[in-house]
C-alpha positions in Angstrom: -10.8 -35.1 -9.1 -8.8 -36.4 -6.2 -6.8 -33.7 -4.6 -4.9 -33.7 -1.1 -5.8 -31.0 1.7 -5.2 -30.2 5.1 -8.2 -30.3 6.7 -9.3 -29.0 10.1 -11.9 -31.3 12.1 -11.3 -30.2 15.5 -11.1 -26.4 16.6 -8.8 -27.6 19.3 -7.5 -30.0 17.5 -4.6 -30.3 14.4 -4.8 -30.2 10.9 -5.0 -33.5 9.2 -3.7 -33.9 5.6 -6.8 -35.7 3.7 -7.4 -37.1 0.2 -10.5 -35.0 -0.8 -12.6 -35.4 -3.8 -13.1 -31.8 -5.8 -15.9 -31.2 -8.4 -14.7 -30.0 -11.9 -15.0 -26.0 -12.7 -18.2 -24.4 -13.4 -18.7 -21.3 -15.6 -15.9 -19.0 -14.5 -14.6 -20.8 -12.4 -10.4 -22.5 -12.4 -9.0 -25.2 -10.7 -5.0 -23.9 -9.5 -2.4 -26.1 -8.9 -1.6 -24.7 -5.5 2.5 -23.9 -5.4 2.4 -22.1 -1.9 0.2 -20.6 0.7 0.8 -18.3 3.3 -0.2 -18.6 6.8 -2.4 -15.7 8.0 -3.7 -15.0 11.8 -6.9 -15.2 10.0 -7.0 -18.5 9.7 -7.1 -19.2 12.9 -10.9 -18.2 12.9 -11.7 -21.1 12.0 -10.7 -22.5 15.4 -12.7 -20.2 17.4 -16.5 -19.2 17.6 -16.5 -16.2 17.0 -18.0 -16.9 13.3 -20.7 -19.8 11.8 -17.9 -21.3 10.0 -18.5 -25.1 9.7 -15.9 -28.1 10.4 -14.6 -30.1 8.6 -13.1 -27.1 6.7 -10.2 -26.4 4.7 -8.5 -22.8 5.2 -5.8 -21.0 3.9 -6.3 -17.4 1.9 -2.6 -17.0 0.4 -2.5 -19.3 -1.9 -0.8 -18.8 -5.6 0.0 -21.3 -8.6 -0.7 -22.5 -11.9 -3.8 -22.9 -14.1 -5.0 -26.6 -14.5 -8.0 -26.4 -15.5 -10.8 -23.9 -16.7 -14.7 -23.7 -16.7 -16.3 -22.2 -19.6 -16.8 -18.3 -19.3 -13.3 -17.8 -18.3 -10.3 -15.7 -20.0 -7.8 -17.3 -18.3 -6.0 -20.5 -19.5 -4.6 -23.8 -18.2 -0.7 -22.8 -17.7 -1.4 -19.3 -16.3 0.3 -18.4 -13.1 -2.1 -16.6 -10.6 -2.1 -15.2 -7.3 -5.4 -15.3 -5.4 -7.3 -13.0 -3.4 -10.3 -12.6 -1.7 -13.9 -12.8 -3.1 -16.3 -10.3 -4.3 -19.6 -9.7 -6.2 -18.3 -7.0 -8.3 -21.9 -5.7 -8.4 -23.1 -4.0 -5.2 -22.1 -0.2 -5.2 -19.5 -0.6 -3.2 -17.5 -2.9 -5.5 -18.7 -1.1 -9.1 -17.0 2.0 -7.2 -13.7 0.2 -6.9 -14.1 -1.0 -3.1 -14.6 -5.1 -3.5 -12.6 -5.3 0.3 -16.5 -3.8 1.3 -18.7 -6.1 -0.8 -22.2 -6.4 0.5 -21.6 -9.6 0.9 -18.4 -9.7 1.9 -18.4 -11.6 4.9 -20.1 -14.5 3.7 -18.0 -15.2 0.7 -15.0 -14.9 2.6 -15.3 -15.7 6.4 -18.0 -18.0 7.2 -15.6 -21.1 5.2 -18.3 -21.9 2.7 -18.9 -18.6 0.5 -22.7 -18.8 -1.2 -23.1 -22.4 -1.2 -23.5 -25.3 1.1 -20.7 -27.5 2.8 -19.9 -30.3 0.4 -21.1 -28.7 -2.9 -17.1 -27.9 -3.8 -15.5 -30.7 -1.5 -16.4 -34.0 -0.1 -13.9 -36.3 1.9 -13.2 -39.5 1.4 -16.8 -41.3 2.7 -18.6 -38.7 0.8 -19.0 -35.9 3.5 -19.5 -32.6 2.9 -15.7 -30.0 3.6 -16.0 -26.4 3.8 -13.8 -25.0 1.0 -14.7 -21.9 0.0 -12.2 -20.2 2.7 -11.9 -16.2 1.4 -12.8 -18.1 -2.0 -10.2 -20.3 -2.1 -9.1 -22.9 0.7 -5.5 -22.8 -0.3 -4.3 -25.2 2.2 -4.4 -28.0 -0.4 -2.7 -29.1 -3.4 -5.8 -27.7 -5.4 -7.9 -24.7 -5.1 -11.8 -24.4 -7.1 -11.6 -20.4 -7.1 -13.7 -18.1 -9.4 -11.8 -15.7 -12.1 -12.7 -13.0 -10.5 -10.6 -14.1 -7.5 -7.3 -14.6 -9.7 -4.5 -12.2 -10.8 -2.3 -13.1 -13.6 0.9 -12.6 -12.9 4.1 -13.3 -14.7 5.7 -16.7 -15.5 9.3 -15.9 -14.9 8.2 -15.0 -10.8 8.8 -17.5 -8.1 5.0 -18.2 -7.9 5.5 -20.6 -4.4 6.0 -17.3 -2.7 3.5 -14.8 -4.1 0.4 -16.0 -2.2 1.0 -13.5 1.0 0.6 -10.6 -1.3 -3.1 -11.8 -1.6 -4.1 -10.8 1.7 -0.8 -10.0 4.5 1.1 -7.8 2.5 -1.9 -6.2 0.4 -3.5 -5.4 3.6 -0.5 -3.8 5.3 0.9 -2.0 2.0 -2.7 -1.3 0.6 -3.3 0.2 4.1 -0.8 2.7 4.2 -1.3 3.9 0.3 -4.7 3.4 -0.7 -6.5 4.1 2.3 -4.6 6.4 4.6 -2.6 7.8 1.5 0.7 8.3 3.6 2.2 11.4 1.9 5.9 11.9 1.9 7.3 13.9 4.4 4.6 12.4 6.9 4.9 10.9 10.8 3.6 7.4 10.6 3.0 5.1 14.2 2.4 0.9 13.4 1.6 -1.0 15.8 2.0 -4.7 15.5 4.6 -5.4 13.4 4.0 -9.2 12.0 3.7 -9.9 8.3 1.1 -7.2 8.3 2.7 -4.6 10.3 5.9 -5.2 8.3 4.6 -4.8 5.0 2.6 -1.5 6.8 6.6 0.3 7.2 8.0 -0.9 3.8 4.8 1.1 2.1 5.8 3.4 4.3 9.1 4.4 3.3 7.9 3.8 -0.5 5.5 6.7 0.4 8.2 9.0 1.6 7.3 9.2 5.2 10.0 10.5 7.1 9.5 9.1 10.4 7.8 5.5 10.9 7.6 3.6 14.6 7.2 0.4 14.8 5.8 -0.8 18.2 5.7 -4.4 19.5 6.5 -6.2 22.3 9.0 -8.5 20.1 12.7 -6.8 19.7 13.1 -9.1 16.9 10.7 -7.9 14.9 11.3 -4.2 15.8 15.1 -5.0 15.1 13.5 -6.4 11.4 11.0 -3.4 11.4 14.5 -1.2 11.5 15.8 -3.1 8.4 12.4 -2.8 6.7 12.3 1.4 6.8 11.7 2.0 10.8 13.1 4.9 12.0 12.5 5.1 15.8 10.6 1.6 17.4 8.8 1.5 20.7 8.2 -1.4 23.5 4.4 -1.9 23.0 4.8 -2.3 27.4 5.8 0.5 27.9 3.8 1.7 30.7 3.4 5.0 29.0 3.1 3.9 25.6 1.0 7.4 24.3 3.5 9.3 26.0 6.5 7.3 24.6 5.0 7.3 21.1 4.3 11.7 21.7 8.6 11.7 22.4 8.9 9.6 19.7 6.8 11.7 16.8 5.9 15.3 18.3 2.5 13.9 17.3 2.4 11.8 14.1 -0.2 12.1 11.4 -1.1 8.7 10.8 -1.9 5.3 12.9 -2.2 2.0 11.9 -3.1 -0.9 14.3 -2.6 -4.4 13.5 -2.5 -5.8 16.9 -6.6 -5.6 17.6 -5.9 -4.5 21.4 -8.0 -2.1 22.3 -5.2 -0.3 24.9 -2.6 -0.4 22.0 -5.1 1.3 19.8 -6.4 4.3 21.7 -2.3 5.0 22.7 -1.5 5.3 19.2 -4.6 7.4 18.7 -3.8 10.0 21.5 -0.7 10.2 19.9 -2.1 11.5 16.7 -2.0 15.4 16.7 -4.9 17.2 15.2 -6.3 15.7 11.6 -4.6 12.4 12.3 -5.9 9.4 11.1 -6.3 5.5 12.8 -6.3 3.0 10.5 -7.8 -0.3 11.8 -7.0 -3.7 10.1 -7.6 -7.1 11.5 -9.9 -8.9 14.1 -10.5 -6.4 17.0 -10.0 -7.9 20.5 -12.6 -6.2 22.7 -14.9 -2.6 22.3 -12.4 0.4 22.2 -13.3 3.3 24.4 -13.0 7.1 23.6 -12.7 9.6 26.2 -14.5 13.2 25.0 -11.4 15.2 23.7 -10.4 11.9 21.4 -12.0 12.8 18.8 -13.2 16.2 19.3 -9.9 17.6 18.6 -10.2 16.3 15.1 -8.6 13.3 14.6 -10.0 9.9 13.1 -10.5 6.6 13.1 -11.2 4.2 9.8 -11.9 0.7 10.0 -9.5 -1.0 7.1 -10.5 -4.4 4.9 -8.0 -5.9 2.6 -6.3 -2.3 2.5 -9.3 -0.6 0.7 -7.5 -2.5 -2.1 -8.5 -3.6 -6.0 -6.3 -6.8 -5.9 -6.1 -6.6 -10.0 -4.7 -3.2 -9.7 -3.0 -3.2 -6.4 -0.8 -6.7 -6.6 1.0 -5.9 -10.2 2.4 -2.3 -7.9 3.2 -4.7 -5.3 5.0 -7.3 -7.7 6.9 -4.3 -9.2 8.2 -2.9 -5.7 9.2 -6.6 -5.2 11.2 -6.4 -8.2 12.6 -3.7 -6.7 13.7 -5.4 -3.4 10.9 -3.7 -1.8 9.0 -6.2 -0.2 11.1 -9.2 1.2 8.9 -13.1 2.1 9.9 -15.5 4.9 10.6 -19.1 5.1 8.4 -21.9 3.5 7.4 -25.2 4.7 6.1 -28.5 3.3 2.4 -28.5 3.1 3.0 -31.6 5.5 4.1 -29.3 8.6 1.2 -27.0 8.5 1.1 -27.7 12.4 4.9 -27.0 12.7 4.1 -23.5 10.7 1.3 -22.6 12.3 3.0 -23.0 15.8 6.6 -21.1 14.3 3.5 -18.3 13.6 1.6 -18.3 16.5 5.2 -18.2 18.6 6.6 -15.3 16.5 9.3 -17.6 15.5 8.5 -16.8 11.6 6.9 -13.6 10.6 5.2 -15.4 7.7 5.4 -19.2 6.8 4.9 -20.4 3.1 2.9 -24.1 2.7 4.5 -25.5 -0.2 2.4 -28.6 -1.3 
């Protein structure tokens, strides 16, 4: 089948909207009718090379739409509205003990643009060469994703599927962060730093969690001014010269950490501002080594590296479609699947805390 994509040839260079050819399903496997796809910081990976991903590829990992069409060995039928996630064996221990974010094989499905299977064996371009598009399972930057079962969750009809694909992987990550893997209790002292799409969703879970002081840090007042709106309490200039100390004033010494930001510096101030038993979460694509003086950790406080929030996306997204219900969880602006360079420069800029492709 014929679908359009925006596909990325040139790490430096822009995406290109292509007419691609797509193989039918296999055995539990759908095709979905992309309606919108957010734009991650993770999908700039592709541009760098820092991973063996290969070009030409097609990214995007937020996608969300409608059931076209289904290989045999699926439950799912053509109609269904899904939002998609990232992939998983569902076999190694890790993900039969409800932890599919630390597959065994994780990184391959997801990061390397191709999952288990060779350039081309999805995809092919318009002269018959092979196009990475097995992005996180998915390459949603198109007007049709190939995407195993396993990768969907259903979701319900009367919900404005165009802007549900950010719960996939943004706002599960920064929610799914704060109450599945740090477990933010109410009552608690919570420091995030970075507040983007992830960072944002970080303070809305937590102020569903009760936490009676959150402080957002970045260098952006209009996102700490939107971090206030969102369930901040106090916020922080991540220049501060003295950002532990700042952060120390700001908490008395807060519980729990999450970094979103990947900069080294950012992440051992908010650490040394942890008293005692504190806990630093880690999400995202760390920038350089982090280095601990002796009394860091010795004092008793800890650091935990954080995939996909530690989350079960079939279990997680319905609590995160409820709080949104609820008002809970707000989305940003959407764009033609046409300005994908216009939206990922809005990103990149901090004009738009998180851009919606709609094809």
């Amino acid at each position: 089948m014929q679908i359009t994509a925006a596909v990325l040839r040139d790490r430096a260079g822009a995406f290109a909207l292509e007419t691609v050819d797509q193989r039918e399903p296999g055995h539990g496997e759908v095709r979905v009718r992309i309606a919108g796809a957010g734009i991650c910081h993770t999908d700039e990976l592709p541009r760098t090379d820092a991973l063996p991903i290969p070009l030409p590829v097609i990214a995007g990992h937020e996608g969300s739409g409608v059931v076209e069409a289904v290989g045999p060995g699926t439950s799912l039928a053509v109609g269904d509205h899904v939002v998609l996630s990232f992939d998983s064996c569902r076999a190694c221990d890790n993900c039969v003990d409800g932890h599919p974010s630390y597959c065994a094989t994780f990184f391959e499905r997801n990061l390397f643009g191709t999952g288990l299977v060779e350039p081309g064996h999805d995809v092919r371009d318009a002269v018959g060469g092979p196009v990475a598009a097995r992005w996180f399972g998915q390459s949603s930057f198109a007007s049709h994703a190939l995407v195993a079962e396993r990768n969907t969750v259903k979701v319900a009809a009367d919900l404005p599927i165009e802007l549900l694909g950010p719960l996939g992987c943004g706002v599960q990550t920064g929610a799914a962060s704060v109450l599945e893997a740090l477990r933010v209790r109410s009552g608690s002292t919570v420091i995030v730093s970075g507040v983007g799409a992830v960072g944002l969703s970080a303070v809305m879970a937590a102020r569903v969690a009760g936490a009676a002081t959150i402080v957002a840090v970045d260098i952006n007042p209009a996102r700490l001014e939107l971090a206030t709106e969102l369930g901040a309490t106090a916020t922080v200039d991540g220049r501060t010269e003295d950002l532990t100390g700042a952060l120390l004033a700001a908490t008395g010494g807060a519980q729990y950490g999450l970094d979103t930001t990947g900069l080294p510096p950012v992440a051992t101030a908010v650490l040394r501002a942890l008293r005692p038993t504190g806990t630093l979460g880690l999400v995202g694509v760390q920038q350089g080594p982090i280095s601990l003086e002796p009394m860091d950790l010795s004092v008793g406080r800890n650091v935990m590296g954080i995939l996909e929030g530690d989350a079960v996306p079939q279990t997680f997204l319905p609590r995160l479609i409820a709080l949104w219900r609820d008002g809970r969880f707000p989305f940003d602006r959407t764009y033609p699947l046409s300005e994908i360079n216009e939206a990922e420069r809005a990103a990149l800029a901090g004009e738009v805390v998180k851009p919606v492709l709609v094809p």
